[in-house]
C-alpha positions as a Python dict, from the first residue, in 0.01 Angstrom:
ca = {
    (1, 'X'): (0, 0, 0),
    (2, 'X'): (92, -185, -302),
    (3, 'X'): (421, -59, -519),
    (4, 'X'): (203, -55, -846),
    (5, 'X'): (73, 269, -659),
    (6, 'X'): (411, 425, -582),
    (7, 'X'): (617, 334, -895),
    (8, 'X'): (718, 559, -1142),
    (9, 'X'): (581, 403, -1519),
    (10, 'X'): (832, 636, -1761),
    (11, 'X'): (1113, 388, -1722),
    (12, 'X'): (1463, 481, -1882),
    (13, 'X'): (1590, 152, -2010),
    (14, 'X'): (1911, 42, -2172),
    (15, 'X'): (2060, -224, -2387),
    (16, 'X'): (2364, -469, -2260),
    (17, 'X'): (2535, -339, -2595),
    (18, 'X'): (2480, 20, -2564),
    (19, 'X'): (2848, 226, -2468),
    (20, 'X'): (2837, 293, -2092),
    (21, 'X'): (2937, 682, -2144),
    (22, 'X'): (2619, 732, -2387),
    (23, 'X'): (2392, 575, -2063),
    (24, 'X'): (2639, 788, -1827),
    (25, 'X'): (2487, 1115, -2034),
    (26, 'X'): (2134, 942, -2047),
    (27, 'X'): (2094, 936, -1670),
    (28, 'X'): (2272, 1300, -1661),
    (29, 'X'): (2051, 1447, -1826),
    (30, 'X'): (1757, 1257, -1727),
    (31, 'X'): (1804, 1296, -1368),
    (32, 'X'): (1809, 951, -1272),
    (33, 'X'): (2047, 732, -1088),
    (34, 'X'): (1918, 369, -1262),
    (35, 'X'): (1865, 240, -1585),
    (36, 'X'): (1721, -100, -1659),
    (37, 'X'): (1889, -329, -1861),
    (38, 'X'): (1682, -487, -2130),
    (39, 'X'): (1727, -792, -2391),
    (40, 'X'): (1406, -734, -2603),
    (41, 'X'): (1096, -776, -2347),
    (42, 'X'): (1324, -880, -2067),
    (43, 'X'): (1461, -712, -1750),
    (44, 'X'): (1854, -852, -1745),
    (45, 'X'): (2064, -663, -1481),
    (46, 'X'): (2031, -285, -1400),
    (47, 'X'): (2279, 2, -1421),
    (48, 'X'): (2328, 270, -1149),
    (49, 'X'): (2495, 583, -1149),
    (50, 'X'): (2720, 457, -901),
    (51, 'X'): (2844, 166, -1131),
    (52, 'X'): (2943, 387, -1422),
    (53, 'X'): (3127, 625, -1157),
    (54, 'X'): (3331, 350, -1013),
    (55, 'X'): (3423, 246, -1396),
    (56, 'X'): (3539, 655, -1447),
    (57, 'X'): (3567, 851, -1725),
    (58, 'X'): (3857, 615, -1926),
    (59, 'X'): (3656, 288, -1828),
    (60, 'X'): (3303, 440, -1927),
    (61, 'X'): (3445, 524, -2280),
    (62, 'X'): (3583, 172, -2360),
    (63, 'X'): (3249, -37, -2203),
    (64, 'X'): (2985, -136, -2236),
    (65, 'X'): (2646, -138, -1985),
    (66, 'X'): (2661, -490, -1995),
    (67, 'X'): (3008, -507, -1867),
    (68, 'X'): (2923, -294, -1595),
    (69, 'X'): (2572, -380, -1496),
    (70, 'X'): (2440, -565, -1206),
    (71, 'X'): (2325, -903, -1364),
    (72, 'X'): (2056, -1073, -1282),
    (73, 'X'): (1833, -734, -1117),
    (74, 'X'): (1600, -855, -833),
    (75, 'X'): (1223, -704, -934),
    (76, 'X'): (907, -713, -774),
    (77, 'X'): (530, -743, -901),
    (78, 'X'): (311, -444, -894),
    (79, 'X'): (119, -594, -616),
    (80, 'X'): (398, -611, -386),
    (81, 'X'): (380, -429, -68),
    (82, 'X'): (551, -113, -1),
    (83, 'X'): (703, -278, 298),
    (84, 'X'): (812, -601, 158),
    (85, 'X'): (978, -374, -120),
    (86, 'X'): (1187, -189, 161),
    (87, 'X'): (1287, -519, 288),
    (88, 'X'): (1418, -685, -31),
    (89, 'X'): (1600, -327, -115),
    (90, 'X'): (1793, -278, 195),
    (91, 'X'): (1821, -679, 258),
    (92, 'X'): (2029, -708, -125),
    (93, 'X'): (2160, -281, -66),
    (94, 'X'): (2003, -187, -424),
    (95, 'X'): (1881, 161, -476),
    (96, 'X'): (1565, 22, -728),
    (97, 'X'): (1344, -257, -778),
    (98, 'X'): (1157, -298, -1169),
    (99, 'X'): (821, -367, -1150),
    (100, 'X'): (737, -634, -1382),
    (101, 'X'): (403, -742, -1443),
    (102, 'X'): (345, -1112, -1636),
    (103, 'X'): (706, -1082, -1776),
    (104, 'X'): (695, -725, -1895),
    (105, 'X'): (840, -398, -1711),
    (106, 'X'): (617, -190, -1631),
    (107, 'X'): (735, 59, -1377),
    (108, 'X'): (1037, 94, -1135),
    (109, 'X'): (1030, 189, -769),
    (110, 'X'): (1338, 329, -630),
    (111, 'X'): (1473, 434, -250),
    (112, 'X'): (1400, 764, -308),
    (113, 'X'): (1033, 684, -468),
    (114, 'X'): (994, 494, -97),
    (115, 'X'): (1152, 814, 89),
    (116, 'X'): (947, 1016, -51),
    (117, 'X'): (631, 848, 19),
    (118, 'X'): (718, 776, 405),
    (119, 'X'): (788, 1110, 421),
    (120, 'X'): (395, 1237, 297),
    (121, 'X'): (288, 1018, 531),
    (122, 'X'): (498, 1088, 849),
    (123, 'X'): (306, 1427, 801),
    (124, 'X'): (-47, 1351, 776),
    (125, 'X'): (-250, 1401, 1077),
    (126, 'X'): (-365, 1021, 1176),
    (127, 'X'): (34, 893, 1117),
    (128, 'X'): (144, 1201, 1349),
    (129, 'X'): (-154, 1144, 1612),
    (130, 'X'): (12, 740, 1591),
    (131, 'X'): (324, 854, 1627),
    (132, 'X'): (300, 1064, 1953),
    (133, 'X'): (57, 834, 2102),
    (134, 'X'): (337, 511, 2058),
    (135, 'X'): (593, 796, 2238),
    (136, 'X'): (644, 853, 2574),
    (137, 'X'): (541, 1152, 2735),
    (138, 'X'): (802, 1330, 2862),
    (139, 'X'): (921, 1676, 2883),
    (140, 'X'): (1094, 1670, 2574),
    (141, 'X'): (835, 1519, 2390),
    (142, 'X'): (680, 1776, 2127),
    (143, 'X'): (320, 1658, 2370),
    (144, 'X'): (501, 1675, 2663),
    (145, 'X'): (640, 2063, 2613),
    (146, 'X'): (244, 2169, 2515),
    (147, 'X'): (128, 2070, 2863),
    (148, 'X'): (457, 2192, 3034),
    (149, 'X'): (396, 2517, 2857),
    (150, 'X'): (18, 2474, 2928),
    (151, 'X'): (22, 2413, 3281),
    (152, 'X'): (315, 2675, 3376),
    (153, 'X'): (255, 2923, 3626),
    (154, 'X'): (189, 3278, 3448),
}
């Protein structure tokens, strides 16, 4: 699966100029822990929620996003895989990747966007049948109990 399936396209953005506590309130009342920085069509850093907490309250009233942000954000094409996505989030530890698509943001795919989605998928029936055939059968295995239960004398 490619992230241009998984990524969420209403993406909160931000300038480098804007006041820090105005994006603090944004992402409040948005419900979102990122914001991506932009400089006209271009992705420059991102801001997290954990960024403008470290600042606090006195240090969010006197910055700016830019002064704050992660520079530089690593992003991804909307025909990256899901997997490689993983990968470059937990190799760099950044809770969001923008999806950028010939130089313009399209979308953003964030851990909890990829949580989410393993977590549909750990319960459909082919993952699950995968899952307890790669297992090994044991007495404690969820299998395992079924056939202890199964073969049991009454």
């Amino acid at each position: 699966m490619r992230i241009g399936e998984l990524m969420t396209e209403d993406v909160l953005t931000a300038t480098a100029a804007e006041r820090a506590d105005d994006a603090w309130h944004r992402m409040r009342k948005g419900r979102v822990n990122h914001l991506v920085v932009m400089d006209g069509e271009a992705v420059v850093g991102v801001i997290s929620t954990q960024d403008l907490s470290a600042a606090g309250a006195a240090g969010r009233g006197k910055k700016t996003v830019g002064e704050l942000m992660t520079r530089g954000a690593v992003s991804a094409s909307p025909t990256t895989l899901v997997r490689r996505a993983a990968l470059l989030m937990r190799g760099r530890s950044i809770g969001c990747l923008p999806v950028v698509d010939n130089g313009r943001l399209i979308g953003v795919v964030t851990v909890e966007d990829l949580l989410d989605w393993i977590n549909g998928h750990r319960d459909s029936t082919r993952l699950q049948g995968q899952w307890e055939r790669s297992q090994p059968r044991s007495r404690w295995s969820h299998a395992g109990r079924q056939r202890e239960q199964h073969n049991a004398p009454h």
